[in-house]
DSSP file (Angstrom, degrees, kcal/mol; ACC not computed):
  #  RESIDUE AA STRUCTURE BP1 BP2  ACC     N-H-->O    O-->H-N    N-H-->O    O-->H-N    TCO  KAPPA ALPHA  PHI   PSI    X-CA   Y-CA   Z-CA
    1    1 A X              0   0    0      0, 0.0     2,-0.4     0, 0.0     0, 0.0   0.000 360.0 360.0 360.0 122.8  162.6  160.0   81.0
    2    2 A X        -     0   0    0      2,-0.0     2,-0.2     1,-0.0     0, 0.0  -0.719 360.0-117.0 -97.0 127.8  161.6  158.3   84.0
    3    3 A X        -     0   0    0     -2,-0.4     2,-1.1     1,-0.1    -1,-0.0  -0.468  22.8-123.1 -50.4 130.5  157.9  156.1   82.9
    4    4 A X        +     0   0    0     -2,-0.2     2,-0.1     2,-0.0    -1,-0.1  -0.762  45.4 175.6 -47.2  62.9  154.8  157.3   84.9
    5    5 A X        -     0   0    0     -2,-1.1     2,-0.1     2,-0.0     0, 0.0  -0.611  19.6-173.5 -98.2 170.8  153.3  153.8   86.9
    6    6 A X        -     0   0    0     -2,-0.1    71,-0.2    71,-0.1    -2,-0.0  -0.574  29.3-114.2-157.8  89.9  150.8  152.9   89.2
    7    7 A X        +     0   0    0     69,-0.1    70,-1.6    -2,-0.1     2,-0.2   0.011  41.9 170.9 -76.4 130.0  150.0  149.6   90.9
    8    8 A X  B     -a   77   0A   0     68,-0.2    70,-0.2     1,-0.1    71,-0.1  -0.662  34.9 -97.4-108.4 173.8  146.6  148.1   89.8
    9    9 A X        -     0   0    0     68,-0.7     2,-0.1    -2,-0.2    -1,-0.1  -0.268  48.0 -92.5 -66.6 166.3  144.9  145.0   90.4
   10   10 A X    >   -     0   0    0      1,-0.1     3,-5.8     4,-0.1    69,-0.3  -0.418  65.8 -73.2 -92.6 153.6  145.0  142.2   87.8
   11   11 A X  T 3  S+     0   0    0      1,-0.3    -1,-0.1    -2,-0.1     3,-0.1  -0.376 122.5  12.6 -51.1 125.7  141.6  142.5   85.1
   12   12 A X  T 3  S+     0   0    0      1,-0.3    -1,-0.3    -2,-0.1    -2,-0.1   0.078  98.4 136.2  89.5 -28.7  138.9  141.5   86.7
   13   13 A X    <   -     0   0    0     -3,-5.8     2,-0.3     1,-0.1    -1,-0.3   0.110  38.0-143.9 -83.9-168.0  140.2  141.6   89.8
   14   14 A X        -     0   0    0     -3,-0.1     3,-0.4    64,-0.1     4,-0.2  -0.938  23.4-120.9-153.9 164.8  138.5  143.1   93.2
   15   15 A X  S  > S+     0   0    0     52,-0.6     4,-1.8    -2,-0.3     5,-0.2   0.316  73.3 109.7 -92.1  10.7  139.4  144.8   96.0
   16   16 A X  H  > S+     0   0    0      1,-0.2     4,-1.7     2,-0.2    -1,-0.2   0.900  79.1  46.6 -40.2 -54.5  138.2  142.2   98.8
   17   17 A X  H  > S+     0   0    0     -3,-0.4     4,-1.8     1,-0.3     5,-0.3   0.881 115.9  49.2 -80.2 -37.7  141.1  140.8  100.3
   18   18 A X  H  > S+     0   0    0     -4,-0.2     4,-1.5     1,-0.2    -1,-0.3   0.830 111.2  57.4  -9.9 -88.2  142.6  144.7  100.5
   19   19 A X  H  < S+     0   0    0     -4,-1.8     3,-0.3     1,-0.3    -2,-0.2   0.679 115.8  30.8 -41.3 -75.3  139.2  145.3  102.0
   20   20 A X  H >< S+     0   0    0     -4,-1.7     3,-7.2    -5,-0.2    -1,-0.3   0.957 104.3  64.5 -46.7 -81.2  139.8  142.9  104.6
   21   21 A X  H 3X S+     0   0    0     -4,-1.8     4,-1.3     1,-0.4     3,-0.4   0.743 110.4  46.2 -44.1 -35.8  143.2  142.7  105.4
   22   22 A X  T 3< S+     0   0    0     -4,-1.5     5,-0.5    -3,-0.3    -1,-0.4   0.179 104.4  58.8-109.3  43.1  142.8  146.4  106.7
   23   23 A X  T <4 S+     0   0    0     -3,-7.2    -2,-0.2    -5,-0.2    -1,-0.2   0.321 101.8  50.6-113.7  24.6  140.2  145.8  108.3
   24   24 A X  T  4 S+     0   0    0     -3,-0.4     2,-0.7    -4,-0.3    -3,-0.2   0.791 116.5  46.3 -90.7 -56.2  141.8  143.1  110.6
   25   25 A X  S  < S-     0   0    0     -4,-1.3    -1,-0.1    -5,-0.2    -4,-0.1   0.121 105.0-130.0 -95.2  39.3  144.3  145.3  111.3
   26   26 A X        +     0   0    0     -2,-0.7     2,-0.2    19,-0.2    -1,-0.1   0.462  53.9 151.9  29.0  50.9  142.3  148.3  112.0
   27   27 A X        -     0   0    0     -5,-0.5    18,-0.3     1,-0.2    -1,-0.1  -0.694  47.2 -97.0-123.9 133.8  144.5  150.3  109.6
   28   28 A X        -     0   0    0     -2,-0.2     2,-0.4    16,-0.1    16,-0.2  -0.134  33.9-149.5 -59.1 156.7  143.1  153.6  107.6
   29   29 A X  E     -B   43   0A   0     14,-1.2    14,-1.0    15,-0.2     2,-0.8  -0.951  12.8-154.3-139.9 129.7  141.9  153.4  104.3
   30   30 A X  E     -B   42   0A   0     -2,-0.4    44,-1.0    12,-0.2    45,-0.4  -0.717  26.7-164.5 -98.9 120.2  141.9  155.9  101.6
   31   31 A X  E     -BC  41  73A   0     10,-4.3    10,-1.8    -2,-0.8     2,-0.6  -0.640  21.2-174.7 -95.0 130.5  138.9  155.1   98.9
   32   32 A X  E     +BC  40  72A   0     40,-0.9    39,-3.2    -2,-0.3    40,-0.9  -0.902  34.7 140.2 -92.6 135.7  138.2  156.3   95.4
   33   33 A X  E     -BC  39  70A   0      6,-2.1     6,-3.5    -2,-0.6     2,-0.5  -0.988  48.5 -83.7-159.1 169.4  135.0  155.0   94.4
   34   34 A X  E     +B   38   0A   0     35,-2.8     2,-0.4    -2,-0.4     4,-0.2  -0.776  44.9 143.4-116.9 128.4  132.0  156.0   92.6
   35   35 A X  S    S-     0   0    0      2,-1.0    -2,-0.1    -2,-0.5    30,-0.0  -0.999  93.5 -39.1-129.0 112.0  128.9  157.9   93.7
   36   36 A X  S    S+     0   0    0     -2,-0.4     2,-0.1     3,-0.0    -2,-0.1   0.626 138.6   4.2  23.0  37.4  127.9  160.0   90.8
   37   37 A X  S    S-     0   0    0      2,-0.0    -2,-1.0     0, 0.0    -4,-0.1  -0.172 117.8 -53.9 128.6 120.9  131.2  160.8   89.9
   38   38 A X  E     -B   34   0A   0     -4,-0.2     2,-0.2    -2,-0.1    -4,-0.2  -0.027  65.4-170.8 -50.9 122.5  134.6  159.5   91.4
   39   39 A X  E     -B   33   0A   0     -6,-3.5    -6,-2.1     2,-0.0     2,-0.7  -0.740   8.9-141.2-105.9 151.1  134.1  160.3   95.2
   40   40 A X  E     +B   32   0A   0     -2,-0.2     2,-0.3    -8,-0.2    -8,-0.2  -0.943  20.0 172.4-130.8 127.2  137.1  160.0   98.3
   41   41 A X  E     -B   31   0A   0    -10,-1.8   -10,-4.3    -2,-0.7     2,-0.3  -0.988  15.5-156.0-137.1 158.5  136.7  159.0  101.3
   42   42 A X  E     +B   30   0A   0     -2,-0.3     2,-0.2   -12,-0.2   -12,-0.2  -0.751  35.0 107.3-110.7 146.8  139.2  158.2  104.4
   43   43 A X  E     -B   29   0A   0    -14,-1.0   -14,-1.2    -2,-0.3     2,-0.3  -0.992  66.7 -81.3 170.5-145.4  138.6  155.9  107.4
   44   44 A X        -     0   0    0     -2,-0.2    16,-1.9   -16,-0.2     2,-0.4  -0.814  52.6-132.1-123.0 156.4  139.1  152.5  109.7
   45   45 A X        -     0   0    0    -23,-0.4   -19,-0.2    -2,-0.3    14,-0.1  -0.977  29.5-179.0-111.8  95.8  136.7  150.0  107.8
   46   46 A X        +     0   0    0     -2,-0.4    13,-0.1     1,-0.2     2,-0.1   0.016  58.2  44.5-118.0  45.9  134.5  148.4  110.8
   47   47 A X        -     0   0    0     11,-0.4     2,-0.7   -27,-0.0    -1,-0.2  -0.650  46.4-177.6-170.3 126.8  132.7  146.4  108.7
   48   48 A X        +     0   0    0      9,-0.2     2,-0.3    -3,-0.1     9,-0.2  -0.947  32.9 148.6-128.2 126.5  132.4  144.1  106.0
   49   49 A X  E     -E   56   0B   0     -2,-0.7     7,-2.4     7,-0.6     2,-0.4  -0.998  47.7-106.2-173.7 172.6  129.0  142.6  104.8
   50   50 A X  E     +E   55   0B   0     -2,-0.3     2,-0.4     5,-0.2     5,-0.2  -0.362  39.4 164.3-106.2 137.7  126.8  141.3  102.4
   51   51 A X  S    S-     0   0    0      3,-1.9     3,-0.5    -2,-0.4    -2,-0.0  -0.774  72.3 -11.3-149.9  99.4  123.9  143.8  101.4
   52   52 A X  S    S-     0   0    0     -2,-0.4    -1,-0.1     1,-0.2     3,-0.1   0.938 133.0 -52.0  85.2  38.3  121.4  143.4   97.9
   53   53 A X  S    S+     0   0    0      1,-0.2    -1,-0.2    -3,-0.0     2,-0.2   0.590 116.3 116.7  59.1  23.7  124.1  140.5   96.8
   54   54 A X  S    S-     0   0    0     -3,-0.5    -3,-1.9    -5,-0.1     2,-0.4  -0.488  72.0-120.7-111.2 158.1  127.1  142.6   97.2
   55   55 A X  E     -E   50   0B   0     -5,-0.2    12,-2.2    -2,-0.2     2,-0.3  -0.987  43.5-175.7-113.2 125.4  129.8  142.6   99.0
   56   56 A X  E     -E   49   0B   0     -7,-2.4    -7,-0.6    -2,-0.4    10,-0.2  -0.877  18.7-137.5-129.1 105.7  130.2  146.3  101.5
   57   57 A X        -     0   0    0     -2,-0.3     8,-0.8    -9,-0.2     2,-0.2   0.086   5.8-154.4 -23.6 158.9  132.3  148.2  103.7
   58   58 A X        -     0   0    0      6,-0.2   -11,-0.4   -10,-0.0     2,-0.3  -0.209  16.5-151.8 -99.7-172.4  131.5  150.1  106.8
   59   59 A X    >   -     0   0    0     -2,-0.2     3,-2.1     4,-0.2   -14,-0.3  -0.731  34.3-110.6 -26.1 166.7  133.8  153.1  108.1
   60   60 A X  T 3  S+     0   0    0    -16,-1.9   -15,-0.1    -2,-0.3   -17,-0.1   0.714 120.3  63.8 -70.2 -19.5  134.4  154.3  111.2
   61   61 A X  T 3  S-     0   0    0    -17,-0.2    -1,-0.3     2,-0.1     3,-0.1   0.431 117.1-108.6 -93.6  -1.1  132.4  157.3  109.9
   62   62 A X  S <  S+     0   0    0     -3,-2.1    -2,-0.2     1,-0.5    -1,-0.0   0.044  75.4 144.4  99.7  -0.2  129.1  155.2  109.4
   63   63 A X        -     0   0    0     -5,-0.0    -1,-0.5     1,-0.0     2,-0.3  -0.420  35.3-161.5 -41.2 125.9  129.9  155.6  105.7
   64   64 A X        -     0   0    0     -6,-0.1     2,-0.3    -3,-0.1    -6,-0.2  -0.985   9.1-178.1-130.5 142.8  128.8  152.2  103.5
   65   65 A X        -     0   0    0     -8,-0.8     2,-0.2    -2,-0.3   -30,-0.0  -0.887  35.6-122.5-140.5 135.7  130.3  151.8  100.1
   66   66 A X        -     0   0    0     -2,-0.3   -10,-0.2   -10,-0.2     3,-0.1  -0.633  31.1-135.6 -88.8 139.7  129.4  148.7   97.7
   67   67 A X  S    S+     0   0    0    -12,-2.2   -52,-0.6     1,-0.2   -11,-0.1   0.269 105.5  64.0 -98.0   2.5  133.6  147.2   97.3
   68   68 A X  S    S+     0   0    0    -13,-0.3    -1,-0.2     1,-0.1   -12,-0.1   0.787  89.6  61.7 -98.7  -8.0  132.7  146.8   93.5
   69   69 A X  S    S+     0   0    0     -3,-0.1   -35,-2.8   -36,-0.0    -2,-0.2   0.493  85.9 109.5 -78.3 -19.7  132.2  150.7   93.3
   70   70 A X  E     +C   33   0A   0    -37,-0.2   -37,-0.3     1,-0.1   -55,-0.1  -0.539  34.0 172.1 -70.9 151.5  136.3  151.3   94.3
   71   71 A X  E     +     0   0A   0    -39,-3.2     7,-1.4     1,-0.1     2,-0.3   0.312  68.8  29.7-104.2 -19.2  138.5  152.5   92.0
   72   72 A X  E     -CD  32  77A   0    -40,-0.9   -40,-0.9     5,-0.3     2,-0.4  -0.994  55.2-169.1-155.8 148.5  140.9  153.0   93.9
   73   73 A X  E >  S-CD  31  76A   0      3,-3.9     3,-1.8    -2,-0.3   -42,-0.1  -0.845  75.8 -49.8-128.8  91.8  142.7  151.4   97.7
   74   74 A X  T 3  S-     0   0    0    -44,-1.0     3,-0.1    -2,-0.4   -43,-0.1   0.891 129.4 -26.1   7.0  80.2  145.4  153.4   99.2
   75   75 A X  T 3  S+     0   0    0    -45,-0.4     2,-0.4     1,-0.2    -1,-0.2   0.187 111.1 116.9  96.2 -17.4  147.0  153.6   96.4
   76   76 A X  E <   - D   0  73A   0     -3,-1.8    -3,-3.9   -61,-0.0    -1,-0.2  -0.812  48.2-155.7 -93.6 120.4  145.8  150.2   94.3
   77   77 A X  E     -aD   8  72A   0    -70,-1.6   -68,-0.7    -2,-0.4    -5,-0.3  -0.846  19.6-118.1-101.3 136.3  143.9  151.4   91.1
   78   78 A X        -     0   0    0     -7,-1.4     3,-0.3    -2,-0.2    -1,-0.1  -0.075  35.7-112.3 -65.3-179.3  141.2  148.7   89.6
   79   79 A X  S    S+     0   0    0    -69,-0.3    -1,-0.1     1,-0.2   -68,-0.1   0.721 113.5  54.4 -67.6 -28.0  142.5  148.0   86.3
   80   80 A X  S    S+     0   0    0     -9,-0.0     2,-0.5     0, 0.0    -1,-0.2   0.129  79.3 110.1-114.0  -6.8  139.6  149.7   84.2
   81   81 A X        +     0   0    0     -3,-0.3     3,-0.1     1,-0.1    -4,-0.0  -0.833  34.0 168.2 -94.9 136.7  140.0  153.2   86.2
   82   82 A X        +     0   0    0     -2,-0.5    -1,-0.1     2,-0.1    -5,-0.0   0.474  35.2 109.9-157.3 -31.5  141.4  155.3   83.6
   83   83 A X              0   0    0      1,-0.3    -2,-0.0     0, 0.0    -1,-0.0   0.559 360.0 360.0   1.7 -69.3  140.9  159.4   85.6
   84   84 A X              0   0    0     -3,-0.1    -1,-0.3     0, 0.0    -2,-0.1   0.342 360.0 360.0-102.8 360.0  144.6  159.8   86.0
């Protein structure tokens, strides 16, 4: 019986440097994060900045998302998201 995994981040950990690294290289991202209720959204991240003592994406789609609110990073699950 082949085990069921999924790579997360380490406890505690956060999704900056993800966060970053596509958005230097102006590479899609698909997000779970939470807005009342686990939300998805896809896009190029053309922005990163500090808003209410947070750290936040932009998308291409004028979408801004707080980066402690993912759960999930094309394909990187926080440690603590528990859904699936």
């Amino acid at each position: 019986m082949e085990k069921d995994t999924r790579e997360t981040l380490p406890v505690n950990g956060t999704f900056y440097n993800q966060v970053t690294e596509l958005f230097e290289q102006k590479q899609k991202a698909g997000i779970l994060y939470e807005d009342n209720g686990v939300t998805r959204a896809n896009g190029v991240i053309t922005n990163i900045f500090d808003k209410d003592g947070k750290k936040w994406l932009q998308l291409d789609n004028g979408l801004e998302i707080a980066i402690d609110k993912l759960y999930a990073l094309n394909g990187i699950f926080a440690s603590d998201y528990s859904e699936c």
